[in-house]
C-alpha positions in Angstrom: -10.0 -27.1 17.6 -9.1 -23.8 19.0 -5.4 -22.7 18.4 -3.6 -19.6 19.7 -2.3 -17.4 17.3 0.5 -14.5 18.0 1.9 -11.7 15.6 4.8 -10.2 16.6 6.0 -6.9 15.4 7.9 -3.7 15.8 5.8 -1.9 17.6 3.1 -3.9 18.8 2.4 -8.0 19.5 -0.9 -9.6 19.6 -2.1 -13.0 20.8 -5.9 -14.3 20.0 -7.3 -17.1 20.5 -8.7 -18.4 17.1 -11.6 -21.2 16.6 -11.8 -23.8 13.9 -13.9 -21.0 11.9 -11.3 -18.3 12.0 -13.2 -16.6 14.7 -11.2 -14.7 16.9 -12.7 -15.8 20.5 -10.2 -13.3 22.6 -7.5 -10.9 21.7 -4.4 -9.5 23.9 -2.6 -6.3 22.2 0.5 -4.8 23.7 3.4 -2.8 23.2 6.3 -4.3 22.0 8.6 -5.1 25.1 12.0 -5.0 22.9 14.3 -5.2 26.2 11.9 -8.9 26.7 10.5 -9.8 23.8 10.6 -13.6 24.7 9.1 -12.6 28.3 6.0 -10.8 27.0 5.6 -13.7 24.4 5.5 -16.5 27.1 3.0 -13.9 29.1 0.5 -13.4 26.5 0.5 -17.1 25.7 0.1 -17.8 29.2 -2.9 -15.5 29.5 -4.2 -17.2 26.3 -4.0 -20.6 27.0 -4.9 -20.7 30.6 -9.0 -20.1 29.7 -9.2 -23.7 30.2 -12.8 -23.6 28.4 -11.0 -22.4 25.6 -9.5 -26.1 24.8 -6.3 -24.5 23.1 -4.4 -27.3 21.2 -2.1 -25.6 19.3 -0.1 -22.3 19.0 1.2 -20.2 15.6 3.6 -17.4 15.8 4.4 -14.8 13.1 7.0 -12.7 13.5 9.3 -9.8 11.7 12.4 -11.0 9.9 13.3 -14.4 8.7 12.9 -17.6 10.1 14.5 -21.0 9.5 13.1 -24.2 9.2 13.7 -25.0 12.8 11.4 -21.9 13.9 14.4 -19.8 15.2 15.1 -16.4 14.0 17.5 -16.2 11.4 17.5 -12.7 10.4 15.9 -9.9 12.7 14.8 -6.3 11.5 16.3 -3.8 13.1 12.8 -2.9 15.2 13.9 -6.0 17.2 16.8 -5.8 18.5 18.0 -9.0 20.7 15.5 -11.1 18.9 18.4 -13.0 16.3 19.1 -16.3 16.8 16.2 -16.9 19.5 14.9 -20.5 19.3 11.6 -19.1 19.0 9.5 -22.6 18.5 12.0 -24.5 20.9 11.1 -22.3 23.6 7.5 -22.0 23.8 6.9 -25.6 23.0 9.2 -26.5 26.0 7.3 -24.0 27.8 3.8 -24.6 27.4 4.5 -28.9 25.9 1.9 -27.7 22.6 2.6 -28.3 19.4 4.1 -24.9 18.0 4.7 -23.2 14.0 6.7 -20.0 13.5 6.6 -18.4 10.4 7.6 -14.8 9.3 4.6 -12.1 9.6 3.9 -12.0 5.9 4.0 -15.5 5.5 1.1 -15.5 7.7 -0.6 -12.9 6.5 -0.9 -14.8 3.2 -1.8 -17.6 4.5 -4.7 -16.3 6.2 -5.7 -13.7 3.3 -6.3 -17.4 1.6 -8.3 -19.1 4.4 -10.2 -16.1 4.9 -9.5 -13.0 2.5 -9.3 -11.7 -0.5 -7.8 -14.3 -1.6 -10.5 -16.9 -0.9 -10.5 -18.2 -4.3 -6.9 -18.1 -5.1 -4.3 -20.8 -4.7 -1.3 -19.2 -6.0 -0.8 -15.8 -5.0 2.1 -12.8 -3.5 0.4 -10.9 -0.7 2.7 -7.9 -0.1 2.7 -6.5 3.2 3.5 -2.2 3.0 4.4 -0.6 6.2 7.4 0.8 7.3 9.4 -2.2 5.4 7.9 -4.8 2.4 7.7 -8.0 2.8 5.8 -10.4 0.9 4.0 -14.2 1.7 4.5 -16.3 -1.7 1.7 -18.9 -2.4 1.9 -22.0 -4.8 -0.2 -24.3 -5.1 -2.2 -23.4 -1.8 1.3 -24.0 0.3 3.7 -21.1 1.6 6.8 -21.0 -0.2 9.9 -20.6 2.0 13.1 -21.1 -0.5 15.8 -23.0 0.3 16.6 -21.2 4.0 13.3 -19.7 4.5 14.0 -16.3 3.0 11.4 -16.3 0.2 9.1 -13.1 -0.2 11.7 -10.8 1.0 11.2 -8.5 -1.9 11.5 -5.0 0.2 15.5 -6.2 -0.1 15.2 -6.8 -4.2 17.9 -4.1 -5.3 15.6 -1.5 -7.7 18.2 1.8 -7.4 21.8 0.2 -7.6 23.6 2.5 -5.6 20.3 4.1 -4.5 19.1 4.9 -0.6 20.8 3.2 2.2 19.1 0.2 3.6 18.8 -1.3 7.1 19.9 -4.3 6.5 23.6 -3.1 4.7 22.8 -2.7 1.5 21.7 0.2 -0.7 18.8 0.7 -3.1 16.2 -2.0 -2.3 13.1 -1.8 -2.9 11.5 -0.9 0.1 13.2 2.0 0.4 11.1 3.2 -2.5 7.4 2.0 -1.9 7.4 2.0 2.3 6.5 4.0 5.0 9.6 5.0 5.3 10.2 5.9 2.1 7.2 7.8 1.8 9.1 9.8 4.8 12.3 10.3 2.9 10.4 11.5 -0.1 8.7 14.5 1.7 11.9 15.2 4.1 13.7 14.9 0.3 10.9 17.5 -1.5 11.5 21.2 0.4 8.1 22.7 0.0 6.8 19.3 2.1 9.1 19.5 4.5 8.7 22.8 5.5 5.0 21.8 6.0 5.5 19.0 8.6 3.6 16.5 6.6 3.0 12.6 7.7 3.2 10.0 5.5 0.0 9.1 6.5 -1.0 12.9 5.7 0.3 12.4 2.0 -2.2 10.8 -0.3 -5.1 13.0 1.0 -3.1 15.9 0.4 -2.5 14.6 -3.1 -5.8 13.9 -4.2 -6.2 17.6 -3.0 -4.3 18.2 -5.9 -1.4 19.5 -3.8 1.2 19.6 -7.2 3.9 18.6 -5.0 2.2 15.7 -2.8 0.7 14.8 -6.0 4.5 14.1 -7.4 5.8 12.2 -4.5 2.3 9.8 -5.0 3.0 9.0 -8.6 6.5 8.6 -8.1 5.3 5.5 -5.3 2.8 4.3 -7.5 5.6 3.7 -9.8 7.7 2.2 -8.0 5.2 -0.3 -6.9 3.7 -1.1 -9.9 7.4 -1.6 -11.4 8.1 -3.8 -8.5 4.5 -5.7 -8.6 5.0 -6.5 -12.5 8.9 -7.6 -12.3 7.2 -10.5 -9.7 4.5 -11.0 -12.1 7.4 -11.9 -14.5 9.7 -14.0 -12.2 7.3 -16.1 -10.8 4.8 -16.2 -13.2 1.9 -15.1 -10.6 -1.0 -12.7 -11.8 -3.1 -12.3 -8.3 -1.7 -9.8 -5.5 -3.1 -8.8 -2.5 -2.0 -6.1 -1.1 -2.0 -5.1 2.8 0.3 -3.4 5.3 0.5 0.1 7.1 -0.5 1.8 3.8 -3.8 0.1 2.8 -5.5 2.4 5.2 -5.5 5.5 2.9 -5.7 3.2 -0.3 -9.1 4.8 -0.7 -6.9 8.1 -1.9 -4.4 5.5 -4.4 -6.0 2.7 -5.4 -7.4 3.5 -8.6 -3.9 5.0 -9.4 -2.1 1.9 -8.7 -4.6 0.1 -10.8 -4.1 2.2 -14.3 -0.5 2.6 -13.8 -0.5 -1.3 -13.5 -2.0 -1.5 -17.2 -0.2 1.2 -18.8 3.3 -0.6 -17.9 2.2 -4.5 -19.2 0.0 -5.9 -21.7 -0.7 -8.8 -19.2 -1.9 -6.8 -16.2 -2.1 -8.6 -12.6 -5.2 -9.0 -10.5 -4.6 -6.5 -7.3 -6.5 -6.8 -4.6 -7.0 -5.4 -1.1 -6.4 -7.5 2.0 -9.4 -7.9 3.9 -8.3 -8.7 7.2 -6.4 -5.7 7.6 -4.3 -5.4 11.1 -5.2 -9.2 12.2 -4.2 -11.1 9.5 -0.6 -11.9 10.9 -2.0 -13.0 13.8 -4.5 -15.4 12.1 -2.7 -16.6 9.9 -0.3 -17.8 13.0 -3.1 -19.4 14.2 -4.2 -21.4 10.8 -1.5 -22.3 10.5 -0.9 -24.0 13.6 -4.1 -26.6 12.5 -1.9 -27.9 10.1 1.2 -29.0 12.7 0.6 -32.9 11.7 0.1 -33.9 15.0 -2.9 -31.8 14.8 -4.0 -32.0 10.9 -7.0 -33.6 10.7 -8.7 -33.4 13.9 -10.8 -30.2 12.7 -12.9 -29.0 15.5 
């Protein structure tokens, strides 16, 4: 059973075409069209879905922000503008008459870090997704955990600073404002000697393990945050595997190890961290796993 998977985000969306293996048989990337975002959705599906030989019996979509239980967009980031309130699952299923899952991006990225990560093992998990925001996909007992209205594993918005950084979505001093892309931004633009340099994010940790005394500051300062933030989890939900994954995993090569000892210098229980495997397609896989288990569909295998 071949099922189409989409992962929509701020900057780009991808569609692939996923067989019963986790194989990924054909993959559209584009742009994100922000002014149409439902238009170039119902285009790359269309694309997808019309290789007849393909057999496509099902489609999964991830997407940024929170979705409710109806597969509608409850809460949108501010990367998507336009994109609240859309009936997201209503549409497409009345468009292309499959049967259709929406889940938030993270969500999927955890459930497909399961199927066919580093999580293979694992049936109760947090996979926390770092790029420019933090989001997080909550495993229990091998099923995704939504909460009551489907806002479970929003942990970038977990206040850590009361009173701290300004938010996007209102408030002040979340968490993700602390361990993110974009806080890795406000960190350098905060620090003089960086910002007179012009340094990237991206540009940070290699500088640090450069031993750059000021990149090497900003670094520890993010590894604690994130340990800080990774053990309070370990505490609240009584979880002790994480994968992580995101924007930032790329230059974990430079961090890791950090993140690791920092992790057992703050607990006496340390959590099991892990890398995501699947890197940039796991959203988009995990859309599509999850659309083999629509129960009209469950069951047929391939």
């Amino acid at each position: 059973m071949n099922t189409v998977g989409v992962d929509i985000g701020g900057t780009k969306v991808k569609a692939g075409i996923v067989d019963p293996q986790g194989q990924i048989l054909n993959l559209i990337e584009e742009p994100t069209n922000k002014r149409d975002l439902a238009g170039q959705l119902f285009s790359l599906i269309e694309r997808q879905v019309s290789i007849k030989e393909w057999n496509i019996e099902g489609i999964g979509i991830g997407t940024a922000g929170r979705v409710d239980a109806a597969g509608a967009i409850h809460y949108a980031t501010a990367n998507l503008p336009g994109w609240m309130g859309t009936k997201v699952k209503q549409l497409v299923k009345e468009r292309f008459h499959l049967p259709t899952v929406v889940d938030n991006d993270a969500n999927c990225a955890a459930y497909a870090e399961m199927e066919l990560g580093s999580a293979k093992q694992e049936r109760n998990f947090i996979c926390i997704t770092i790029g420019t925001g933090v989001g997080a996909g909550i495993m229990i007992n091998g099923e995704l955990f939504h909460g009551v209205n489907g806002g479970a594993g929003e942990i970038g918005h977990m206040i850590y600073i009361p009173g701290g950084r300004p938010c996007g979505c209102g408030k002040k001093g979340c968490w993700e404002q602390y361990v993110s892309g974009t806080a890795l931004a406000l960190d350098i633009n905060e620090h003089n000697e960086l910002a007179h340099k012009n340094i990237r994010p991206e540009d940070l940790f290699e500088l640090a393990a450069g031993k750059d005394p000021c990149a090497m500051e900003v670094v520890a300062r993010f590894i604690k945050n994130l340990a800080v933030g990774i053990v309070s989890l370990q505490n609240i939900l009584d979880l002790h595997f994480f994968v992580i994954g995101g924007g930032v995993i790329h230059s974990s090569h430079h961090w890791w190890e950090l993140l690791v000892k920092e992790l057992q210098s703050i607990t006496d229980q340390p959590p099991v961290a892990r890398k995501a495997l699947l890197k940039n397609d796991a959203g988009m896989l995990g859309a599509a796993l999850l659309a083999r288990n629509i129960p009209v569909l469950k069951g047929r295998g391939a």
